[in-house]
C-alpha positions in Angstrom: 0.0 0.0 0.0 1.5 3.2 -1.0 2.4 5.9 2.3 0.3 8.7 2.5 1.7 12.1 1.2 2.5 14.2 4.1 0.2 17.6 4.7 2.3 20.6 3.5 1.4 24.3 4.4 1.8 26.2 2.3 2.5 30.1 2.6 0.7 33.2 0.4 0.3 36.6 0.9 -3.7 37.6 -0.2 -4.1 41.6 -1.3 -7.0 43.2 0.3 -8.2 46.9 0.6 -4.4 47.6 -0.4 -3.0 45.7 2.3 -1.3 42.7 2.9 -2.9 39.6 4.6 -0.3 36.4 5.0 -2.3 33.0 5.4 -1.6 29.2 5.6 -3.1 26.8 3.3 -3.4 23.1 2.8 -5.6 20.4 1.5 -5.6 16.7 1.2 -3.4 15.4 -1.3 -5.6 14.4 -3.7 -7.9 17.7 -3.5 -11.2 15.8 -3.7 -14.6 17.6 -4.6 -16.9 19.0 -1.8 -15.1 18.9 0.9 -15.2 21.6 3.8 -13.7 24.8 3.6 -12.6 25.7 7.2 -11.2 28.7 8.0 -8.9 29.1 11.6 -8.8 32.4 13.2 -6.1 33.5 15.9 -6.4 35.1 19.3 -5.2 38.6 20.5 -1.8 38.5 19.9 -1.2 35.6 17.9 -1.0 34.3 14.7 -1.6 31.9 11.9 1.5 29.7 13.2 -1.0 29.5 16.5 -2.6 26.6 14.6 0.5 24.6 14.1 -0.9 21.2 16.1 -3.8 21.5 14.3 -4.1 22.6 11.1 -2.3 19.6 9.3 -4.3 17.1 10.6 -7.7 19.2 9.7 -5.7 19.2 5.9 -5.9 15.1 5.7 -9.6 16.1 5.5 -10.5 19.2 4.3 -9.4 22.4 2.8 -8.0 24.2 5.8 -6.6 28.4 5.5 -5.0 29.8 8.3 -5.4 33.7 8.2 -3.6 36.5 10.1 -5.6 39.3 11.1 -5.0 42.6 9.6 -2.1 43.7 12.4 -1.2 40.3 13.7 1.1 37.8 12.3 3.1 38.5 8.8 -0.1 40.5 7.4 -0.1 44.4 7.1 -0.2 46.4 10.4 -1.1 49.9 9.0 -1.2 53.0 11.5 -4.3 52.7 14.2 -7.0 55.7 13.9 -9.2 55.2 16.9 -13.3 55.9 16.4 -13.4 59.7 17.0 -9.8 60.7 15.3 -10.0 62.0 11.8 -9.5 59.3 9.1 -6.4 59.3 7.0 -5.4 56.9 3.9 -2.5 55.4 6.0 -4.7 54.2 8.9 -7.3 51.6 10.1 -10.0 51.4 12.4 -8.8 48.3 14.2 -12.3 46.3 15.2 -14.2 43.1 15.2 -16.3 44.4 11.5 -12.7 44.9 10.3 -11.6 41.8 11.0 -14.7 39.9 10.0 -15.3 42.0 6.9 -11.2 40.4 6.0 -12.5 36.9 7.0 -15.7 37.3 4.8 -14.2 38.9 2.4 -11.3 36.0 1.7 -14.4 33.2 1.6 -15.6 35.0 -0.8 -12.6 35.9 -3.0 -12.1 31.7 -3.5 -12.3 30.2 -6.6 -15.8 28.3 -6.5 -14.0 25.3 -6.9 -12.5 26.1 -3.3 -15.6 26.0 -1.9 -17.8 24.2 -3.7 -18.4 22.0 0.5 -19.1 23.3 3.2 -17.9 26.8 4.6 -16.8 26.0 8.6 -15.4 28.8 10.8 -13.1 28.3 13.3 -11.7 31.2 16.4 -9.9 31.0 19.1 -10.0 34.1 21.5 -11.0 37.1 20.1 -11.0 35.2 16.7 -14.1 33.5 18.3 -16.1 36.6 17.7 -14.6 37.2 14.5 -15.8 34.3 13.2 -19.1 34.7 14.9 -19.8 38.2 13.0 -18.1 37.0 10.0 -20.6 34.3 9.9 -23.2 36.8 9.8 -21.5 39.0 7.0 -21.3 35.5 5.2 -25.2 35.0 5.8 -25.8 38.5 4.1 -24.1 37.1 1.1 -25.3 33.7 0.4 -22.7 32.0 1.7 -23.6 30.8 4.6 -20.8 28.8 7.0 -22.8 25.4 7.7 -21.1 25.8 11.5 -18.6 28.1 13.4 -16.7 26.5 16.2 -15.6 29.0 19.3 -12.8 27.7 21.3 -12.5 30.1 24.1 -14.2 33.1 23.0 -13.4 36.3 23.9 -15.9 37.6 26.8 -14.5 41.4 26.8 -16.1 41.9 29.9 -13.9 45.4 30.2 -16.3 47.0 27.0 -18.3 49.9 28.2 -21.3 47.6 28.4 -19.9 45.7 31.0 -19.1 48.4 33.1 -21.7 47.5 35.9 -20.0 44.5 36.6 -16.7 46.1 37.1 -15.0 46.6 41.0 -16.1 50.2 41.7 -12.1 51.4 41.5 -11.8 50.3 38.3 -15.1 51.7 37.0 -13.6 55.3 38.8 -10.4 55.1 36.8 -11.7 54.5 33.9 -12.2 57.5 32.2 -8.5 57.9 33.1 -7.1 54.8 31.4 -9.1 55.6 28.2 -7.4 58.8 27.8 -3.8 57.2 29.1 -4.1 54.3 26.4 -5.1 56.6 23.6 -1.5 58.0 23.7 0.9 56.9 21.4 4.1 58.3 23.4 2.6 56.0 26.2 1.6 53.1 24.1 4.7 52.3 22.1 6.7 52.0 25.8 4.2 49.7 27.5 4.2 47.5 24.0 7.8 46.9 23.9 7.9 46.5 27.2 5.3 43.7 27.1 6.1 42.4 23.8 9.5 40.8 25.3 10.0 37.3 24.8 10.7 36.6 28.7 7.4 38.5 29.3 5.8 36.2 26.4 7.0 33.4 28.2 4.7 34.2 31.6 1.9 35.1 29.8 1.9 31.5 28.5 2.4 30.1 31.5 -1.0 31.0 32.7 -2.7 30.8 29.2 -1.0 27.0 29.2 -2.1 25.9 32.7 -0.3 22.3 32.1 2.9 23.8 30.5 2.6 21.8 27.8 3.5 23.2 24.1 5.1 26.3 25.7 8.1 25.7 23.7 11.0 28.1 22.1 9.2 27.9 18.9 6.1 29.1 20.4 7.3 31.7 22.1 9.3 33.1 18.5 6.4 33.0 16.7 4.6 35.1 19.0 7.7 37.2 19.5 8.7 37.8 15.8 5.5 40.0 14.6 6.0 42.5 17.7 9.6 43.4 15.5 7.5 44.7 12.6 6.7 48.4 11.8 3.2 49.0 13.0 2.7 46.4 15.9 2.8 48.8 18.1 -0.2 50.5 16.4 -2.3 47.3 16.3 -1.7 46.9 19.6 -3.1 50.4 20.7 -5.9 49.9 18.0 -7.1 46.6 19.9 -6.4 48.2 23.8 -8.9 51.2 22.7 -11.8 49.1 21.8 -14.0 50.1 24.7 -17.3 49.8 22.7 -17.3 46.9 20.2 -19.7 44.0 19.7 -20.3 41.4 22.7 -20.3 37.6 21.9 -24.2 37.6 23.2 -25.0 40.3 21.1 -24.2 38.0 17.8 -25.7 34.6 19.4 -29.2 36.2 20.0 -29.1 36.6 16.4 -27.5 33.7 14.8 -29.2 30.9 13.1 -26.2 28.9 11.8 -25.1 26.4 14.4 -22.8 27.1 17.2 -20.4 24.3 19.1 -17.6 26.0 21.8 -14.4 24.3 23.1 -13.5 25.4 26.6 -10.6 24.9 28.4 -12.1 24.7 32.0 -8.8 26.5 33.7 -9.0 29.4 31.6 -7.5 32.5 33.3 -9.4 35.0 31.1 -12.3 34.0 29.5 -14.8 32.4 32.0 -16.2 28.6 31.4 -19.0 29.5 33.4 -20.2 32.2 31.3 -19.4 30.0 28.7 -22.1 27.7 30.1 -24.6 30.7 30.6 -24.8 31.0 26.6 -25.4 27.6 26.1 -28.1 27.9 28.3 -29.6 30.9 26.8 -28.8 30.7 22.8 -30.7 28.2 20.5 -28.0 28.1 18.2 -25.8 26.8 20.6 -25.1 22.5 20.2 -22.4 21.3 22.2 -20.0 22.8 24.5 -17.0 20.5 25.7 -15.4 21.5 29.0 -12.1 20.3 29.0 -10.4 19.9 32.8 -6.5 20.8 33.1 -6.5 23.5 30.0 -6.3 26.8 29.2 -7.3 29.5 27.1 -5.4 27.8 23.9 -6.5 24.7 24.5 -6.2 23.8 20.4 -2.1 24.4 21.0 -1.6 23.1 24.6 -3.2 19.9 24.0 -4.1 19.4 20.4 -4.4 15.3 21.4 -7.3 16.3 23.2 -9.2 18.8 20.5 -8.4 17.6 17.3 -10.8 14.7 17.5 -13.3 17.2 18.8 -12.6 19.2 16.1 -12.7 16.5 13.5 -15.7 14.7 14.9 -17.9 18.4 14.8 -16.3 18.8 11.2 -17.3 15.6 10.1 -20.4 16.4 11.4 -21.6 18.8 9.4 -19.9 17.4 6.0 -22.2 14.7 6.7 -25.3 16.7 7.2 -24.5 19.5 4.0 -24.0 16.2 1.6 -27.8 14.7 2.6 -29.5 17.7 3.1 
């Protein structure tokens, strides 16, 4: 019996609204007809790369693009204008309709024989609600994702509408920090000071509750982007988004159907909220809790999701070729 062909990624750069967005790509072998078309999206901070444990085995099975946000990764990272500064041809409004506008917008721009299966969404993080209003931009356009996965999603409980739930100190200072963060002569100096890889290296170790994964390599990948021209104004174009959508706010609306991966010792992004939307949103079908991981539980123990993620993919290729 002939060995299968090993899963190669392969690495493009994709033009859009003059910028340049850098993705991963790769497919089975033989490119069959009518597979699914999944597309990963990255947490705050990360990067197509972030997918490394997971993406090749997805490619045995379906077409699988890794994107990097517009400001994260090797894509663009044009100069942040925040929502009340004048707008200039250089600069962005950094925000989840950007970013889902660029996720929509690449579905779209595929040859039909790309996705002539099944469009399935994938985030992590904040590339949770990405894909979640992507999935809605999609919607608009008849192309409709047949399921989005969340692993993790962002909560954002410091947006304005969560102030009520805030300590009272923090809701007294915040006016404060809003006009501290808007600075750039005070941003750039509290990037690079974060953006160090020793400083990298903790953050991990609470995103990565087992340690595991939290390698060199990891911790380069992450490092490398913050070296480019412009990270610094991602950075402040993400710390300023105060007002912005709220995962809810998208779920209460959503029709296409919803399963979430949740790493049950996530630092940031609560598993008991988590559960509070399964409760409360129709669209919601399965929510896996998994004990001992973090926020990146696709990277720390991709053993454990993969077959989650294959299983839920599977799923829905079955269900889009009898429906």
């Amino acid at each position: 019996m002939e060995a299968s062909r090993p899963i190669t990624l392969e690495s493009r750069i994709w033009p859009w609204m003059g910028q340049s967005i850098h993705l991963l790509q790769a497919c089975p072998p033989e490119h069959p007809a009518g597979i699914s078309t999944v597309v990963l999206v990255h947490g705050f901070g990360a990067c197509s790369g972030h997918w490394r444990h997971n993406q090749p085995a997805l490619a045995e099975h379906f077409r699988v693009y890794a994107l990097d946000l517009l400001g994260f990764g090797a894509s663009s990272k044009p100069r942040s204008r925040l929502s009340d500064e004048p707008e200039r041809p250089d600069s962005v409004r950094y925000c989840f309709d950007l970013w889902a506008s660029q996720v929509a917008d690449f579905v779209a721009s595929l040859d039909p024989a790309e996705r002539d299966g099944p469009i399935q969404l994938i985030g992590n993080s904040i590339g949770g609600l990405v894909v979640l209003r992507a999935s809605q931009l999609l919607l608009e356009r008849g192309l409709a994702p047949s399921q989005v996965i969340l692993i993790d999603c962002a909560q954002r409980t410091l947006d304005e509408k969560r102030m009520a739930e805030l300590p009272l100190l923090e809701r007294l200072l915040r006016p404060l920090v809003k006009q501290l963060v808007r600075q750039r002569p005070i941003v750039a100096p509290l990037f690079k000071t974060l953006a160090r890889p020793g400083f990298i290296r903790q953050v991990l170790g609470k995103a990565y509750p087992s340690g595991a994964n939290v390698d060199a390599a990891l911790v380069a990948m992450l490092y490398r982007p913050s070296t480019d021209p412009g990270a610094a104004e991602s950075f402040r174009g993400f710390i300023n988004l105060f007002e912005d959508v709220l995962a809810p706010e998208l779920l209460a609306e959503l029709t296409v159907p919803v399963r979430m991966i949740w790493g049950e010792k996530d630092p940031w992004e609560d598993p008991a909220e988590a559960e509070d939307w399964q409760r409360s949103f129709a669209c919601i079908r399965d929510l896996r809790l998994l004990p001992g991981l973090g926020h990146c539980p696709q990277d720390e123990a991709p053993e454990r999701v993969n077959p989650i993620l294959l299983d839920w993919l599977n799923q829905a290729q079955r269900d889009w070729e009898i429906r």
